[in-house]
N, C-alpha and C positions, 0 to 999 in steps of 0.2 A: 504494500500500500504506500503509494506517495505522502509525502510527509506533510507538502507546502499547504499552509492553510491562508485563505482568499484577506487578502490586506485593504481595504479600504478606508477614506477620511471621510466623516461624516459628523457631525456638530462638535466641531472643535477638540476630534481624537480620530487617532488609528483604529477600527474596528478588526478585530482577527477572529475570521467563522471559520470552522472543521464541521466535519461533523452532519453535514447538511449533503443533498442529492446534488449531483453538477448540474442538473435539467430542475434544480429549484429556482420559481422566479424572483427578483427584485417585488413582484409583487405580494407572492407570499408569505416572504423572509418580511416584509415591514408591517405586512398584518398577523400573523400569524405568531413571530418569532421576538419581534419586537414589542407588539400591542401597539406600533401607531399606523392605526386606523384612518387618519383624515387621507390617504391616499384608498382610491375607493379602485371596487371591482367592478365595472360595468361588464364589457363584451369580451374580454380574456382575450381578444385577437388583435388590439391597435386599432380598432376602430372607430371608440365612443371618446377618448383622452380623458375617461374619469381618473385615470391610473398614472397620469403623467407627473415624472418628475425628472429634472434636471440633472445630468452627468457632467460633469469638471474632469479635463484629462488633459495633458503637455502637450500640445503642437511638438513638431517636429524642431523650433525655434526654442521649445521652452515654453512658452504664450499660455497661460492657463484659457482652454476654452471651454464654453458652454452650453449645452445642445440639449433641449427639451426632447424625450425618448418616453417610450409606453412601459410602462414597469410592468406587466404582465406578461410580455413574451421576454423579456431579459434575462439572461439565466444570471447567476448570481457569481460567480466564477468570472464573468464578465467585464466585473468592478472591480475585479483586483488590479492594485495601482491609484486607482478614480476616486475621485470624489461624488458623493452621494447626497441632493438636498432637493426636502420633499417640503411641503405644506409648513409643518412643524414647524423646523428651521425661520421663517419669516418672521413672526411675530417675536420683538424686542425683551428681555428678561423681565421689563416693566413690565407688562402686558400692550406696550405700545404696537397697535397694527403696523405693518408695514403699506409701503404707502400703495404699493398692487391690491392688497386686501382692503382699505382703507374707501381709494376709489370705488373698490366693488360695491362698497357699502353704503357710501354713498349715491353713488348711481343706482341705486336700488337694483345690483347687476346680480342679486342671487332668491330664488323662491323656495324651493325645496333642501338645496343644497348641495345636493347627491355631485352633481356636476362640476360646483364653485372648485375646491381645491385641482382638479386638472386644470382650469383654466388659469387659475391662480399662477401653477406654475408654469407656464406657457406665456404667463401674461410676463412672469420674475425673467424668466429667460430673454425676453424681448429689451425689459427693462433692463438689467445689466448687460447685455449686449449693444446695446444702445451709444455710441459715441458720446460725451457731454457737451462735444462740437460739431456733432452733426445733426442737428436739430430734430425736430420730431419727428417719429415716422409716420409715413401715408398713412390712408386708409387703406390701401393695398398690402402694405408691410402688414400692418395689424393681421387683416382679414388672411392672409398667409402665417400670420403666427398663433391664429387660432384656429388654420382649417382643421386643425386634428380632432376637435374639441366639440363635442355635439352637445347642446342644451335642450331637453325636454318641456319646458314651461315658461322659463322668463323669457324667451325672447332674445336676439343675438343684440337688437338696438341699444341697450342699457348695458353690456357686457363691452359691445365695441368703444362706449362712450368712456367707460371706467380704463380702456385702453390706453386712450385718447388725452385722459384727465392726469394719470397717476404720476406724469411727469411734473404735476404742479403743485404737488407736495414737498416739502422740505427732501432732500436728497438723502436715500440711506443705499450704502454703497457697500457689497461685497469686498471682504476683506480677502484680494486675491493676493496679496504678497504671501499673507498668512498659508493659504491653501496651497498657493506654488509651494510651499516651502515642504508643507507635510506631503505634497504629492513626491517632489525632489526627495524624499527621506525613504520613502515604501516603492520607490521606481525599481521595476529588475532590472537587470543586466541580461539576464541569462533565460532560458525556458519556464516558465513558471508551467508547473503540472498540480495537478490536483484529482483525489478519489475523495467521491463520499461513500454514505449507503447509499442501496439502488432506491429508482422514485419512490419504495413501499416502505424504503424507511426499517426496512429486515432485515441488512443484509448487505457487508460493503460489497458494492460493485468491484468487480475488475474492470471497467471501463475507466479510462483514460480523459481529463480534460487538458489538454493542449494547447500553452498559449508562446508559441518561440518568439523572438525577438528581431531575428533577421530570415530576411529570403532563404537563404542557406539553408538554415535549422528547420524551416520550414518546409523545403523541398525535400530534404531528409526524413522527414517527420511522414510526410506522404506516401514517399518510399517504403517507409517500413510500417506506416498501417494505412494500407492501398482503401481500407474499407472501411476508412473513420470517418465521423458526418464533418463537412468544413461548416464552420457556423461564423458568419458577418455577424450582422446587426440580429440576426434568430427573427428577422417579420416574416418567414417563413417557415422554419423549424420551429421556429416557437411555437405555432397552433399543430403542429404534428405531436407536443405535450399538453397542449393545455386544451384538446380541442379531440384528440384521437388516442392521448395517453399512451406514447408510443414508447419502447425504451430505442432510443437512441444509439447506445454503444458510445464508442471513444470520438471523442470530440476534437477538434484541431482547428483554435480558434486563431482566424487571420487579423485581427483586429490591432495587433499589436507588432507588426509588422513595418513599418515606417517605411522598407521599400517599396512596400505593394500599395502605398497611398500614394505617388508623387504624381506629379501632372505637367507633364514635362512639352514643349511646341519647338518644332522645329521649322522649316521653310515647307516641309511639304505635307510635313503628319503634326498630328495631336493628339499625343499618347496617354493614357490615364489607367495609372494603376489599378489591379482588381479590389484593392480593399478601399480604395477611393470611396468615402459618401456618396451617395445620389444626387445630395444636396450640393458640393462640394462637386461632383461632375459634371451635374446639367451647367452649373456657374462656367464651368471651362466651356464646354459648348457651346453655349447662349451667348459667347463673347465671339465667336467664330460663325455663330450661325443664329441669330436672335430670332427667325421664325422659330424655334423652341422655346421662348419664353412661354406661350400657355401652356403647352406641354410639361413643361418643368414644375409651376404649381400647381398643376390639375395630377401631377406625380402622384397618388396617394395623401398624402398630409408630410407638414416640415418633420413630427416629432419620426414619421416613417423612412421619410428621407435623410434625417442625421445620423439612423440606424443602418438603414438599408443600404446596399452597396452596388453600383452599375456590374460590377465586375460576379456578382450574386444574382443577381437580374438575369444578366447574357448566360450565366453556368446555371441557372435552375431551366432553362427551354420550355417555360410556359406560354403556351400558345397567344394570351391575352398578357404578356409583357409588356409596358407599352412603350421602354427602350428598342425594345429589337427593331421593330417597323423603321424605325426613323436613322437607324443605324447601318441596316439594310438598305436604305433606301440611299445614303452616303459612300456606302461601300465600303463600310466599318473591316476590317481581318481582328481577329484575336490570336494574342501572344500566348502558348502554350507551355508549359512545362514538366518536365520529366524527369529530376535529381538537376545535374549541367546542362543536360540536352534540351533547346528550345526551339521550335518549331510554330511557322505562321501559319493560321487558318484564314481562306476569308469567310466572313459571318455566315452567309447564305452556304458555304457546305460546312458550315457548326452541327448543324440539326438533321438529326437521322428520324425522329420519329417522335411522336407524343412523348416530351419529356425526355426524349433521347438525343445524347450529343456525341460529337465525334472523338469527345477524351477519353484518351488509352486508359488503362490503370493506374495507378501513382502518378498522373498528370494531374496538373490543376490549372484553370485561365490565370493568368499573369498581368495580362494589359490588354486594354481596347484599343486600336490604334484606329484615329478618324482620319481622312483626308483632309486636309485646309480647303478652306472656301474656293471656289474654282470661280473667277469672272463670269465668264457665260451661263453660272448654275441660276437654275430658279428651282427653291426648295418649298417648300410647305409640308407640317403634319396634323394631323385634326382627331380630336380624338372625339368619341359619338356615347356618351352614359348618361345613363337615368338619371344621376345629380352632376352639378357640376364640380362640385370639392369631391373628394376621396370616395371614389366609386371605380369599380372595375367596368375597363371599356366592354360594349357589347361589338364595335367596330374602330379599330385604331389604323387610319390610314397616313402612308407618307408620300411624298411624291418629290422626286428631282429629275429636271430635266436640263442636257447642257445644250443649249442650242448653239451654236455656229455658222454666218454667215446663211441666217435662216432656216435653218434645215436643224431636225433633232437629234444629234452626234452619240446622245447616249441616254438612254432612258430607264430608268430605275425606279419600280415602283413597290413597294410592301404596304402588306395588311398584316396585321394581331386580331384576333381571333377569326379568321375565315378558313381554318384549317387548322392541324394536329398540332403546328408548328407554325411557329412565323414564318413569312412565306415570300418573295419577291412572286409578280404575276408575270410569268414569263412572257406571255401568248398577247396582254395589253404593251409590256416594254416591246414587243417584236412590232405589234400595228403602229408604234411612234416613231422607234427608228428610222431613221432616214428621210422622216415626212415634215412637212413646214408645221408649225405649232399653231392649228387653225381647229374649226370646230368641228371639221371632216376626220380628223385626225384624232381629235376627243372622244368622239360620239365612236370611232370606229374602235378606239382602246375601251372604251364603256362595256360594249356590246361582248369585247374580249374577255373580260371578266369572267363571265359567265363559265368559261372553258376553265378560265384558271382557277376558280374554287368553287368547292359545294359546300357550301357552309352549314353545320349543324344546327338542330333548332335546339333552344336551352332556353333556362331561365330567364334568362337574360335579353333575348331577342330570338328569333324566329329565322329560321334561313331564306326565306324569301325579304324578310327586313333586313337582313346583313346584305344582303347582295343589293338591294335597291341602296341602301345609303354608302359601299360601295361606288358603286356608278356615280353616285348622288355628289360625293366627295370629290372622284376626280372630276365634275362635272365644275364643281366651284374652284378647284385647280387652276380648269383651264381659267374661269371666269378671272380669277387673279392674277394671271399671271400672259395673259393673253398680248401681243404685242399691238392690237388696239383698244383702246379705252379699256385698261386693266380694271375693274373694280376695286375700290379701296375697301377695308378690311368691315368698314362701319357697313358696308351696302349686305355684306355676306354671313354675319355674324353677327348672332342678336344679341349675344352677351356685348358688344362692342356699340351694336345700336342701343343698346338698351343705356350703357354706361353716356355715353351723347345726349340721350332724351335727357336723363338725370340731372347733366351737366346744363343745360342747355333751362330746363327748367329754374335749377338753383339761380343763374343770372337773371331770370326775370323776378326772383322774387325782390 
């Protein structure tokens, strides 16, 4: 049995847990093990932010950062190193609120309750992140730093207002020298490993939690247990325990890895490591290619995206990803690796089948590599869900196209969910080729469609409705991007009209 037991800072000390399952989550250990309850259990899978609290860990510079994350799928193994601060934590030894909780209260921004403490710290996160010179944030920042966060009864107007306000409270400020300091103390050097008992709590496991320190250790580590779960951020293996009670086996967490986070541009590529954020890689993206900016916060939610990892995304091959399509549609390769030996894929022969990819055994994804912006590209990706915050697409489309000296030089098109796998539509990219980008050209890749998917009916949407909003998508493509009178984004997009009426409204009052 491994010796190391999980080291964490949390109100003003080093916590040292043994003794506990490595597939225990942050959220159990704080209600369960600790008795503080103000972090609440709603959906156990990241998707209501009753459960949210804030993780503190060293940048690669040193930098203590701060990232709102769902305490319910976090395993707890996770935290070692981290800083840990929930609900509790805010309010002053006087009983003085803090001034996030304070505005809530005043904005009358809480009814029931059940909700308040997730948004609290969603709200704490925003606020210490928050520059003291870079003035307030939008109502967009806000509304991104609560999409995680679902309310049942008060209403989101009184909650975004308390957002809005808590800046106008006397300033009480996170003591991060302090926290750098206790993180600098409990930091490894070396592999931290970790055995508890198994989930039943009977019985120490023989399963292995794995957290190496460099690429090296960690390719090794692969090597010699070809069939341990790799665990990111857990927004996916998390509900495989709290949702299907799975046992998991040896774990080999990439989270602490500092070379598989970097994000590195060169003249022709833009590479970004696989433990990269989401949060942290759509940013790289969106700087090279800003039609992903809705894409990037329509991502699931921030506390999902400071968790989740692109490079976790591209390696789990879920059909409704909604990285791949737009990545695919780029001409994204992924960096593989094998112990020394590395080897490039491009994206689109990744994918063998429903959840099936083309890594050997002891291989793991290493890097996404993107193309740099190409002049002649016209890119767009759209994604098509029943909500517009954190919902899974029922149709995720991308589309670019290079045109040259009028004629369409290379066409590239993906869909997420219209198939087992994400999918380039070979048979629409072949009717573009080589044609002027006109509406003969459109309507004739539309029709194409048809051939390149049969979409499943589900929950979600109906296969005759994936294939019409299909056609439908590349239909406003062309509309955008068309070389006369393109439409502007307000004409094709009601979320964009909508935000103009608003706007356009508020000046007449």
């Amino acid at each position: 049995m491994t010796k190391h037991t999980i080291r964490f800072y949390r109100q003003g000390a080093v916590h040292e847990v043994r003794d506990v399952p490595a597939t225990r989550t942050v959220l159990q250990y704080l209600r369960e093990d600790l008795h503080c309850t103000g972090t609440k259990e709603g959906c156990a899978e990241g998707d209501c932010g009753a459960c949210t609290v804030v993780v503190g860990e060293l940048d690669a510079q040193g930098a203590l950062e701060l990232k709102a994350v769902n305490a319910c799928i976090q395993f707890l193994p996770t935290l070692d190193g981290r800083a840990l601060f929930t609900v509790e934590d805010l309010r002053a030894r006087d009983g003085t609120l803090h001034p996030v909780q304070q505005a809530m209260l005043d904005s009358h921004g809480s009814q029931c309750g059940f909700c308040t403490p997730g948004f609290v710290m969603s709200m704490w996160a925003l606020y210490e992140n928050q520059p003291p010179d870079a003035g307030l944030p939008t109502r967009d920042e806000i509304n991104a730093a609560l999409s995680g966060n679902l309310c049942r009864c008060t209403g989101y107007r009184p909650i975004v207002e308390a957002a809005q306000t808590m800046f106008d409270y006397p300033r009480v400020a996170l003591d991060r020298a302090a926290v750098t300091h206790a993180l600098e103390s409990i930091e490894r050097t070396q592999t931290f490993e970790y055995t508890g008992p198994d989930a039943r709590g009977a019985a120490f496991s023989t399963a292995i939690f794995h957290a190496p320190r460099s690429v090296d250790a960690f390719a090794e580590l692969r090597a010699r247990y070809p069939h341990a779960r790799i665990v990111a951020g857990s927004t996916d293996v998390g509900l495989w325990v709290t949702k299907q009670f799975r046992d998991l086996g040896d774990l080999l967490f990439i989270g602490n890895v500092a070379e598989l986070k970097t994000i590195e541009r060169d003249a022709q590529t833009l590479t970004i490591g696989a433990a990269a954020s989401l949060e942290t890689a759509y940013a790289a993206l969106a700087v090279d290619y800003p039609e992903l900016a809705e894409l990037w916060t329509r991502f699931a939610s921030l506390p999902i995206r400071n968790a989740g990892t692109l490079g976790g995304n591209v390696a789990n091959g879920s059909p409704i990803g909604d990285s791949m399509p737009a990545l695919l549609a780029l001409n994204a390769q992924v960096v593989l690796r094998r112990e020394s030996a590395i080897r490039t894929l491009p994206l689109d022969a990744f994918y063998t089948g429903y959840q099936k990819t083309a890594l050997d055994e002891r291989e793991f994804v290493a890097a996404i590599r993107v193309p740099r912006p190409d002049p002649h590209l016209r890119f767009r990706t759209y994604k098509v869900s029943k909500r517009y915050d954190q919902d899974i697409s029922a149709v995720c489309g991308a589309f670019a196209l290079r045109i040259v000296d009028g004629a369409i030089a290379d066409a590239r098109i993906a869909f997420g969910g219209m198939a087992a796998t994400p999918q380039c539509a070979q048979q629409a990219q072949a009717a573009l080729t080589g044609a002027a980008w006109d509406e003969t050209a459109a309507r004739r890749a539309m029709d194409a469609l048809a051939t390149d998917y049969q979409p499943l009916t589900d929950m979600r949407a109906s296969s005759a409705y994936r294939l019409k909003v299909a056609r439908n998508l590349l239909w406003r493509f062309y509309l955008e991007t068309r070389d006369e009178a393109p439409l502007p984004l307000v004409d094709v997009s009601a979320f964009a009209y909508e935000a103009r009426h608003h706007a356009v409204l508020k000046e007449r009052e």
